[in-house]
N, C-alpha and C positions, 0 to 999 in steps of 0.2 A: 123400483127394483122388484123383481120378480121373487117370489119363495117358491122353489119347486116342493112340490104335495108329494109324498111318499103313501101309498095306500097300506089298508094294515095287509094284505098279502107280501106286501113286500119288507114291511117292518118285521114280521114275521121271520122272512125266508132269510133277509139280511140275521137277525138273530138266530138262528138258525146254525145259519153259516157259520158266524162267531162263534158258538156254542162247539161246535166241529171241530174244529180250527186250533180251539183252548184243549179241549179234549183229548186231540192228537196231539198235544206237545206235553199236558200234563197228566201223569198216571197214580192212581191211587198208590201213596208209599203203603210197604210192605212193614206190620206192626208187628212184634212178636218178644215177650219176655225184655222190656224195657228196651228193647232196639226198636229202629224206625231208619228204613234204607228207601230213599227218594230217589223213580228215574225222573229225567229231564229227557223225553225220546225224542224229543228236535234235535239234540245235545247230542243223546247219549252219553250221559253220562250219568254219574252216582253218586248220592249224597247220604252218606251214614252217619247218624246222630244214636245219640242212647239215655237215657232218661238221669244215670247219674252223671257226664259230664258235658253231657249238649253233643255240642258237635265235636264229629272225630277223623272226618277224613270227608273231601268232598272234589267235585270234578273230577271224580275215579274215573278212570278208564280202560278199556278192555285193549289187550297186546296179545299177538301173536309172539313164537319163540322169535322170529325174522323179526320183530320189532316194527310189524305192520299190524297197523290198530285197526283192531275188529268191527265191524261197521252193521248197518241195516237188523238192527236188533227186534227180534219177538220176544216180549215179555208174559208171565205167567207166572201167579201168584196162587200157593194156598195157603192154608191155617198157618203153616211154620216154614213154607221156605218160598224162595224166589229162584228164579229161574229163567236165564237169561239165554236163547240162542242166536247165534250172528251168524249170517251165510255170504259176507264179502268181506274181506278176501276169501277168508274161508271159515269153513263150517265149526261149529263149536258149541260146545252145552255149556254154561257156566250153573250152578248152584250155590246158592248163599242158603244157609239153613244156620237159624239159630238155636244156642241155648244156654239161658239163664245167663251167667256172664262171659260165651264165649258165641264169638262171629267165625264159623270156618264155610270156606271158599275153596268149590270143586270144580276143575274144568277139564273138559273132555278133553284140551290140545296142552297134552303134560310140555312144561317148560315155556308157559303162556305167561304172563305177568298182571298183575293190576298197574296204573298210577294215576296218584294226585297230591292232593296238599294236605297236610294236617295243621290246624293251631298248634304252634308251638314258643309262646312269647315268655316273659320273667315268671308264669305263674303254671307254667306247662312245659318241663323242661326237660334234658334228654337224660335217659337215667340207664343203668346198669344194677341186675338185683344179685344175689348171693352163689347163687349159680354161676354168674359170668366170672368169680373172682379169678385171676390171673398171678396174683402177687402184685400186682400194681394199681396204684392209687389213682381214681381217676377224678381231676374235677374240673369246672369250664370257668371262665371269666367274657360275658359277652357269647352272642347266641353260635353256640358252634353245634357241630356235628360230625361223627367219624362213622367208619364201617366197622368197628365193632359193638355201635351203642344201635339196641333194635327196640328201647323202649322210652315210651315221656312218660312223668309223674306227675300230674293233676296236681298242684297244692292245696287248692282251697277244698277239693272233695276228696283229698286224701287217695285218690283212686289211681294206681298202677296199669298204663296202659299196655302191654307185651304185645309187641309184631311177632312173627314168626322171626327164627335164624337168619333166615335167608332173605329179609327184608332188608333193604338199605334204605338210610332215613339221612339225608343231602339237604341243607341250608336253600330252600326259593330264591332266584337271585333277584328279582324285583320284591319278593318283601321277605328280610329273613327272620319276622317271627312265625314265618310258616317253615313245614317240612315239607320234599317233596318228597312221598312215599312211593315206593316202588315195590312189588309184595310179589315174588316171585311163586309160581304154582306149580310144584311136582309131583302129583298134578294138584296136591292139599296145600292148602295153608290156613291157619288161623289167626284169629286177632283176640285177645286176651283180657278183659278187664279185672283185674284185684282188688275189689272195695277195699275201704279200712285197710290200707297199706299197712301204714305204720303203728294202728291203734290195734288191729290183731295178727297182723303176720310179722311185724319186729314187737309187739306186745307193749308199745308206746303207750298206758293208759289213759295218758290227758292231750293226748295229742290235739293240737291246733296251729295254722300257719303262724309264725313270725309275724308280728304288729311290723309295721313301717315307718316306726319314729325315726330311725335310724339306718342310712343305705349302707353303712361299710361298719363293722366292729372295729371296739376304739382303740386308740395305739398311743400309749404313754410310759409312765414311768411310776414303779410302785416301792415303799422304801422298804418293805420286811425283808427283802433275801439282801441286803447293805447293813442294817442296821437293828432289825429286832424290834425287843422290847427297849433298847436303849437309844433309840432315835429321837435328837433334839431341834431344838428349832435351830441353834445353827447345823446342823447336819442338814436341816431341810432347806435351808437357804443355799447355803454352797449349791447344792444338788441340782434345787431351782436355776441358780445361776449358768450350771455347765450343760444342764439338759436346754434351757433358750439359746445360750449361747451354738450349743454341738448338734443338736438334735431337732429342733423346732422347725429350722428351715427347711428339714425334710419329711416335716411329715408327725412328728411328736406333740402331741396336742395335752395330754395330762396328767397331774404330778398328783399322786394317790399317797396320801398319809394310811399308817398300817395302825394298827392295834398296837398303843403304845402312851398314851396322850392320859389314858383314866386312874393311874396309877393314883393310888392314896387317896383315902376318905374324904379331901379337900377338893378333888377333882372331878367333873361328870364328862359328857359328850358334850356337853357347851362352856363347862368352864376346865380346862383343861391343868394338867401338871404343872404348877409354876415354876420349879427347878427346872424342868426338861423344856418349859414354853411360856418363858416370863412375858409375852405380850399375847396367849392366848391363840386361839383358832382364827377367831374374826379378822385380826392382823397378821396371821402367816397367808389367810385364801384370797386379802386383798396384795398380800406380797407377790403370791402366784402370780396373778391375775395381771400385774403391772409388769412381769414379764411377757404379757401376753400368753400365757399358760393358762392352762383351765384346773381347778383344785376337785379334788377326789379326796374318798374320805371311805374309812372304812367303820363300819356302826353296824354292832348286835342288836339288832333292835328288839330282841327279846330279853334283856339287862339293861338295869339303871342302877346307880350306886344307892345304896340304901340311906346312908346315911345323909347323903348332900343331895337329893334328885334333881332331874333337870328345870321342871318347871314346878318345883313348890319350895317350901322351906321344907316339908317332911308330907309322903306320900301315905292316905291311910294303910294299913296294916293290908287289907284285905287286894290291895297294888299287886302284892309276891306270892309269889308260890312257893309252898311250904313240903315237907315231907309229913312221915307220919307221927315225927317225935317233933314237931315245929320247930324244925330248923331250916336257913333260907340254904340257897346252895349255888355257886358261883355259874356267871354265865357262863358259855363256852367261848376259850380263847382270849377273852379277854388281860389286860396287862395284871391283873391282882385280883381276890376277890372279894371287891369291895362293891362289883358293881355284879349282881344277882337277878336270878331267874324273874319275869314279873308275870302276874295270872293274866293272860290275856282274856279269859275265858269272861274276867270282867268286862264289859263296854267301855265303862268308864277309861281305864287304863289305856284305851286308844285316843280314848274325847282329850283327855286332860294330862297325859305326858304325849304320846309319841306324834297325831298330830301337829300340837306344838313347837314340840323338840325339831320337828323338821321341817317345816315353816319358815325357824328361824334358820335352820342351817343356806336353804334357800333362798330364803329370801334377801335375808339380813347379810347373811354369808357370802350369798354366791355359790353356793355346792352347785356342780354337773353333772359328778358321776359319783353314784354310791357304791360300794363294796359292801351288798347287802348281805353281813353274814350270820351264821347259825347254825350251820354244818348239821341240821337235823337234831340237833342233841336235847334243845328244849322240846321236840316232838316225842322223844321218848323218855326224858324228865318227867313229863305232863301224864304220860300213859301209864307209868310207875305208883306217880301219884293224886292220880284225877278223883279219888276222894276228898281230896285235902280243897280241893277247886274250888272256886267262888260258885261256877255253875259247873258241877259235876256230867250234864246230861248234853253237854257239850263234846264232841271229839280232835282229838289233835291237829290232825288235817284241815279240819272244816276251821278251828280256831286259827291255824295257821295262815293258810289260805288270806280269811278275815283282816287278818294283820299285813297282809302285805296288798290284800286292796288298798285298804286305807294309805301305806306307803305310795304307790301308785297315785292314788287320788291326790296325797297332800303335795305331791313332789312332778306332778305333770307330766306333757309327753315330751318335756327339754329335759331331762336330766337324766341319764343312762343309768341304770339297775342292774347292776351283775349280782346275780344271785349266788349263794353258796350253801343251799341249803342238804346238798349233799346226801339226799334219799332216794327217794321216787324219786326218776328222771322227771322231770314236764309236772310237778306238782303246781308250779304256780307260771307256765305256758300263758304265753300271753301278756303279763303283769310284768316278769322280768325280760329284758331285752338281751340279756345275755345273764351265762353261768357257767361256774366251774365246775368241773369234769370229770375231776381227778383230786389225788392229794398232791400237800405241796413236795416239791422238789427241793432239788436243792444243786449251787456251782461245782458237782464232780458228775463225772460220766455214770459211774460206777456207784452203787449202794455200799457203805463203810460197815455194812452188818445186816444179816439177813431183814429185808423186809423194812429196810431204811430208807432215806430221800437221797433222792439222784436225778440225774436228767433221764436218767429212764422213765422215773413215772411220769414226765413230761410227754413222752414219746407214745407211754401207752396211754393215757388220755387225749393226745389229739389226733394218733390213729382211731384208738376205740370209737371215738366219737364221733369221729366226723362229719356224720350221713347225717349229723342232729345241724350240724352247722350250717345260718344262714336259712336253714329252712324253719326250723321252730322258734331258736332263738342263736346268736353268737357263743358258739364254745369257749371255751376256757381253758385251757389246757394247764394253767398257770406260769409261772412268769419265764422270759426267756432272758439266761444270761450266757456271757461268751466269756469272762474274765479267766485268770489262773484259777487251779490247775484244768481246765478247760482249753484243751490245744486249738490253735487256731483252725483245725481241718473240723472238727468237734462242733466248734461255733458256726462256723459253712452251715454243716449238716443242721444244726439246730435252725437261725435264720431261715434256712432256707425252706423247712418243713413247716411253720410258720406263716411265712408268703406266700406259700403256693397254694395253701388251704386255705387264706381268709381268716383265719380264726380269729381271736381278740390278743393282742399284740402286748403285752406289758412289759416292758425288761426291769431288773433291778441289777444293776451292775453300778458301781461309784467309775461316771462316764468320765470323769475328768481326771480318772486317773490310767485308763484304756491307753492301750500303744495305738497308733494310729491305725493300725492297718484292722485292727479288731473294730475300735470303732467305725471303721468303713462298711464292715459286717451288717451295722445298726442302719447306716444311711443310705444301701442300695435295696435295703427291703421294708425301710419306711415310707411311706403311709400304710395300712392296709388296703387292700381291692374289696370288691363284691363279688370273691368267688362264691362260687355252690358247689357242693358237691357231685360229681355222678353217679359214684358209689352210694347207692343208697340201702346201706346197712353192714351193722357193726361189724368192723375190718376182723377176722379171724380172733372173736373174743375165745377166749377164755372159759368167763362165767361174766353175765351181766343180769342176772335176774335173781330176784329172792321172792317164791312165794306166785310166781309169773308175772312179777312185775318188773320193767328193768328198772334197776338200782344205780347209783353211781361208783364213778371210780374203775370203769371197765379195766382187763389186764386182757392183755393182747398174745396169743400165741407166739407170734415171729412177727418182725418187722415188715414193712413191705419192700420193696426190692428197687422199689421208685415212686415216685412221685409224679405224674403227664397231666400237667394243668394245661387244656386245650383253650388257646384264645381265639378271639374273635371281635379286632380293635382297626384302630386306624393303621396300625402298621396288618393290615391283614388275616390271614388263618395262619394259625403256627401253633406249634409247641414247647412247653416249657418243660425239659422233661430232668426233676431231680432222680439222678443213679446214685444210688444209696452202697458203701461197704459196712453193712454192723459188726465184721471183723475185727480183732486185737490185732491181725497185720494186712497189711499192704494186697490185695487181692484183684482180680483180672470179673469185671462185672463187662456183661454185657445187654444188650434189646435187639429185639427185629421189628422194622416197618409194624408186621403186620399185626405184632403186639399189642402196639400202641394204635391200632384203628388208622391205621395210613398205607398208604394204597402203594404195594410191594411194586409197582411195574411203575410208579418211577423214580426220581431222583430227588432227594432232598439236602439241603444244607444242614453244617452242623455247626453251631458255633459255641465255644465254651466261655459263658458267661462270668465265671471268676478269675480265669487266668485271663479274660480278653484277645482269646485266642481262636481262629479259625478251623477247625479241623477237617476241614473238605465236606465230600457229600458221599452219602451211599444210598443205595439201592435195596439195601436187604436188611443186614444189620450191622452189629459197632458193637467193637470190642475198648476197655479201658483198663488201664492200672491205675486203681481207686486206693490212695492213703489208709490207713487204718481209721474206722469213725469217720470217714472221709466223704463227701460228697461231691459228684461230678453235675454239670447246672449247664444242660446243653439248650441252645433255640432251634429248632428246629422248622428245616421251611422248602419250602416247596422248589426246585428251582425251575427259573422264568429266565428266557432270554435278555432279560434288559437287567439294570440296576437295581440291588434290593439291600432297604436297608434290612440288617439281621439283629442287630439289638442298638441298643443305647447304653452308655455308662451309667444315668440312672438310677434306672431301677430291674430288679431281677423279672420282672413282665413287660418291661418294654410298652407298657401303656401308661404309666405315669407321665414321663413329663412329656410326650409326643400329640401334638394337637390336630396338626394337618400333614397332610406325607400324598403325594402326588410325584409320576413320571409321566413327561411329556416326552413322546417319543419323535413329535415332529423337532422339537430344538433340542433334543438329547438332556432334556434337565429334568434331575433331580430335585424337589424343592419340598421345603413344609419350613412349621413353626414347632418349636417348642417350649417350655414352661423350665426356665433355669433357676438353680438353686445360686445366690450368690457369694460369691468368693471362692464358686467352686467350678472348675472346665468341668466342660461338656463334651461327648466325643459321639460323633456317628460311626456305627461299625457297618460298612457300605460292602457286598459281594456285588462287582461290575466283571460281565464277560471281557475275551480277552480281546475283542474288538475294539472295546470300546477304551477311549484315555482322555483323565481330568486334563482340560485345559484351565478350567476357573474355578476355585470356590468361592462364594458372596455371601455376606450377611451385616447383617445390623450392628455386630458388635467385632472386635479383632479375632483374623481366623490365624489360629496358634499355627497351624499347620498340617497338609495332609499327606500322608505317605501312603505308598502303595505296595505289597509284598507280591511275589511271584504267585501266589495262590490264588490271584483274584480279590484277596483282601484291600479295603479301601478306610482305611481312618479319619476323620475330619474331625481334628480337636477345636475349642471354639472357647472365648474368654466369657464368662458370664456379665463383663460389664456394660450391659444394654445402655442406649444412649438417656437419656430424661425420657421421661413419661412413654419409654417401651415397655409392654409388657409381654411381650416375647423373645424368644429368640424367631430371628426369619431366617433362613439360608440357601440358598442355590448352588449345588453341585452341576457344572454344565461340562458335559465330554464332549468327544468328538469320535468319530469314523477313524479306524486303521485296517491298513489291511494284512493281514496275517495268514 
């Protein structure tokens, strides 16, 4: 076999040529003030990166107004700007000039456009800042996108991305953690970067992403708004029993003892009230636990009973914290006080009780989820009297802090930590997985005396807060009940503001004593989701800062007007949109398309989710007569010529129990699976045009029946008794052709 010889004139020239070759397709990117804009002139096209979030938009492309893209580009760069002209189709100057953290883009052929893709996946998501507020509450489940959201927010870098107005930001359909950006130029546009989002423009001082022990905040059952300080072990057992029995198979996972168990000098956090708990702790969290419930517990971990502590027969002196006449001084909240303030400031005090103390609750116990409370009060106890301190040159915070690493540490990343430390927002960011919000509430609408508990302050802590939810750590808003005098329209509204924000789900209501249709409240908005917020910052506070720091307990101006959780699941894009009346009577609320970020030119469905009612489609807007306290809970959805299912009996998101959902338009079938709760029907709410008509429905299990209304409405109820070893439901809705 021959080897052909290449001479070096030719090895040369060949490199040469490559060298050319590489050079004309790649150009030096354009540096300037932490930006970095790459062409690709084989491409044409543009890649804009920025030193604090990487990359931010790429495959950019040049458009004409006519929607014919710009072609045969001359490029020219200097110190600070880029400079692109295209002479096919037609002629055009574009300039990108930057500074500091903003990108704006000038082009000589006014009503030209950019496009390409931006990152936009679980850690980069589509946000709205204080400015865009509208009175409505926006937040997503599943990667969505609307025409009124023109910004993502960076989580890990804290960094606020801002398009211009007139940007539209549209889900990729081959991969939707991207965006396709579209950046319209009259003839300016900008692109916006706001470092330190939420650590100096909402004044968040400890701000850090949410840890990811946990994908959804947890949804249980907590005994203080039932029972108090008088709650027994048989109070906890019944409760157990009706919360397994009522509540569990959709979604209620755990049973939280309150502050209540430390009562009397005989009693600690581990050996508890004998009157009130003659078999102890250890035997109520294995009682839980054999329901299949998970036991929760609520513990100041900054008090231990003095006289009986937990892990000694008697704690040295130098354990407490003292004032300035030595006297000890009751923790906060706690059932009596017996159980008192302890010096953290000592090490010791962590090594050899609280360690310990929670070791055993875990290990030995089984604890999941702690109700880590302290409402602040030992932090300024401490500040009061930080002479008295073991180590004086210590500060509150820092001691604080200290103390709930250790929690953290002894207690792992399986066991949920709601905090309550009720000061600084984000003091201990990161450590806890969720926190409360707010102060407690309490089962009337209304405050029974200026400055009292009601479900109002429920409402202003999980508006106030929201934009913390999901993103730093789970909110709290505290607990959610629907019982007497709480009218059935009342509990809607509550449920339903709850659901639609993700937040952390607790109720205390005696379930087994509920009328059914209230407990129905509890079952079609159990489990929680993994929403996020879109609104990212505090809904029309009030005051939330002391000092420029924000504080807890936000109080909210006015309510918002609605609720628009945009989804983004197997049943599709849609909206879930709660219409809120915060009226004493009966009142006519309405929205428009364009309100909500949906596109006024064309036709959507509406279907009202608690009556199980269809209420047609509009184009523009909708009008309602709203109950007093009342809320209206519509799905909202695009209309498409074929079959579409618009909700499920379920759940109020319509992505709980729905697993697969497919239309075959060659054999007219509608088909999927779903996840049934059992001993409970199942119903699909199906909108079929007026061509189309069921000849069959199929499934795995007996189909109760489907009926059709004149509206297009299509119901298909379904028994949940799957055959052995199903674990789904499977169903086929098949039509047929009419002519009409």
């Amino acid at each position: 076999m021959k080897i052909k010889q290449f001479s070096g004139f030719t090895l040369i020239l060949t490199l040469m040529i490559t060298l050319m070759f590489v050079s004309s397709c790649t150009q030096k990117p354009f540096e300037h003030e932490g930006w970095k804009i790459s062409v690709d002139s084989e491409k044409e096209t543009l890649k804009i990166e920025h030193e604090l979030i990487g990359l931010l938009l790429k495959d950019m492309l040049l458009f004409s107004p006519d929607n014919q893209r710009l072609s045969d580009w001359k490029i020219n760069l200097t110190a600070s700007k880029l400079t692109i002209t295209t002479n096919s189709p037609q002629e055009s100057t574009w300039t990108f000039l930057v500074t500091n953290n903003k990108l704006q883009v000038h082009t000589s052929l006014a009503g030209s456009y950019l496009l390409g893709t931006a990152p936009a996946d679980e850690e980069r998501i589509p946000a709205r800042t204080e400015e865009e507020d509208n009175g409505i509450v926006f937040t997503s489940l599943g990667f969505i996108s609307a025409r009124n959201i023109h910004s993502l927010f960076d989580i890990p870098t804290d960094t606020m991305i801002k398009f211009s107005s007139q940007a539209i930001l549209t889900r990729n359909e081959e991969n939707i953690r991207q965006m396709d950006v579209k950046i319209k130029l009259d003839p300016e546009a900008t692109v916006s970067l706001v470092p330190d989002y939420y650590l100096n423009v909402l004044g968040l001082k400890y701000y850090q992403p949410r840890p990811k022990r946990f994908s959804t905040a947890p949804v249980g059952w907590c005994s203080w708004y039932c029972y108090y300080m008088g709650t027994t072990e048989e109070d906890m057992i019944r409760e157990t029993d009706a919360l397994a029995r009522l509540l569990k198979p959709y979604g209620l996972e755990i049973v939280q003892l309150d502050a209540c168990y430390t009562r009397g000098e005989e009693a600690n956090y581990l050996e508890w009230n004998k009157e009130a708990f003659p078999r102890g702790g250890k035997w109520l969290f294995e009682y839980i636990r054999s329901k299949g419930l998970k036991p929760g517990l609520w513990v100041n971990v900054y008090g231990s009973n003095y006289a009986k502590p937990e892990c000694a027969e008697k704690y040295p002196e130098n354990f407490y914290l003292r004032d300035k006449e030595g006297n000890l001084s009751g923790a906060c909240c706690t059932a009596d006080k017996t159980v008192v303030r302890l010096d953290y400031s000592n090490p010791e005090v962590i090594e050899k009780h609280l360690k310990p103390m929670l070791s055993i609750l875990k290990n030995e116990w089984g604890l999941v989820y702690l109700k880590d409370a302290g409402w602040g009060t030992w932090m300024d106890y401490y500040d009061q009297n930080r002479e008295q301190a073991f180590d004086s040159s210590k500060g509150s915070r820092e001691i604080y802090v200290e103390v709930q690493q250790a929690v953290r540490k002894t207690l792992g990343d399986d066991v949920f930590i709601n905090g309550c430390a009720m000061h600084e927002v984000g003091l201990c960011f990161g450590l806890f997985d969720g926190s409360r919000t707010g102060g407690d509430d309490k089962a009337i609408w209304y405050p029974q005396k200026e400055r009292g508990m009601s479900m109002q302050t429920f409402f202003h802590s999980l508006f106030g807060a929201n934009y913390l939810n999901n993103i730093v750590w789970f909110c709290d808003p505290d607990v959610v009940m629907v019982r007497n005098p709480l009218t059935y329209e009342e509990g809607q509204t509550i449920v339903s503001s709850i659901a639609l924000t993700g937040q952390t789900y607790m109720a205390s209501d005696f379930m087994d004593k509920l009328p059914t249709r209230k407990l129905e409240l509890y079952r079609k908005t159990m489990p929680t989701t993994p929403i996020k917020p879109v609104d990212l910052y505090p809904f029309r506070i009030l005051k939330n800062k002391r000092n420029g720091v924000v504080w807890c307990c936000p109080q909210v101006k006015e309510f918002p007007r609605a609720i628009d959780l945009k989804v983004n699941g197997v049943a599709g894009d849609y909206d879930v949109l709660a219409l809120f009346n915060w009226k004493d009577e009966a009142a006519e609320q309405s929205f428009s398309l364009e309100e909500l970020g949906l596109d006024p030119e064309k036709e959507y469905h509406l279907f009202n989710f608690w009556e199980e009612k269809y209420e047609g489609t509009t184009s523009n807007t909708f009008t309602a007569l709203i109950p007093p306290h009342g809320t209206l809970v519509l799905i909202i959805k695009e209309v498409k010529p074929y079959p579409q299912l618009l909700s499920t009996s379920r759940h109020i998101t319509s992505t709980i129990s729905l697993n697969k959902l497919n239309w075959n338009p060659d054999s007219l079938t509608l088909n999927g699976t779903s996840s049934v709760v059992s001993g409970d029907t199942y119903s699909l709410f199906i909108w079929k045009p007026s061509n189309l008509q069921v000849t069959k429905v199929e499934a795995n299990t007996e189909v109760l029946f489907h009926r059709e209304e004149e509206n297009g409405l299509l119901e298909v109820k379904f028994s949940s008794n799957l055959p052995e070893g199903a674990a789904h439901l499977t169903w086929n809705v098949i039509f047929k052709s009419v002519n009409k």
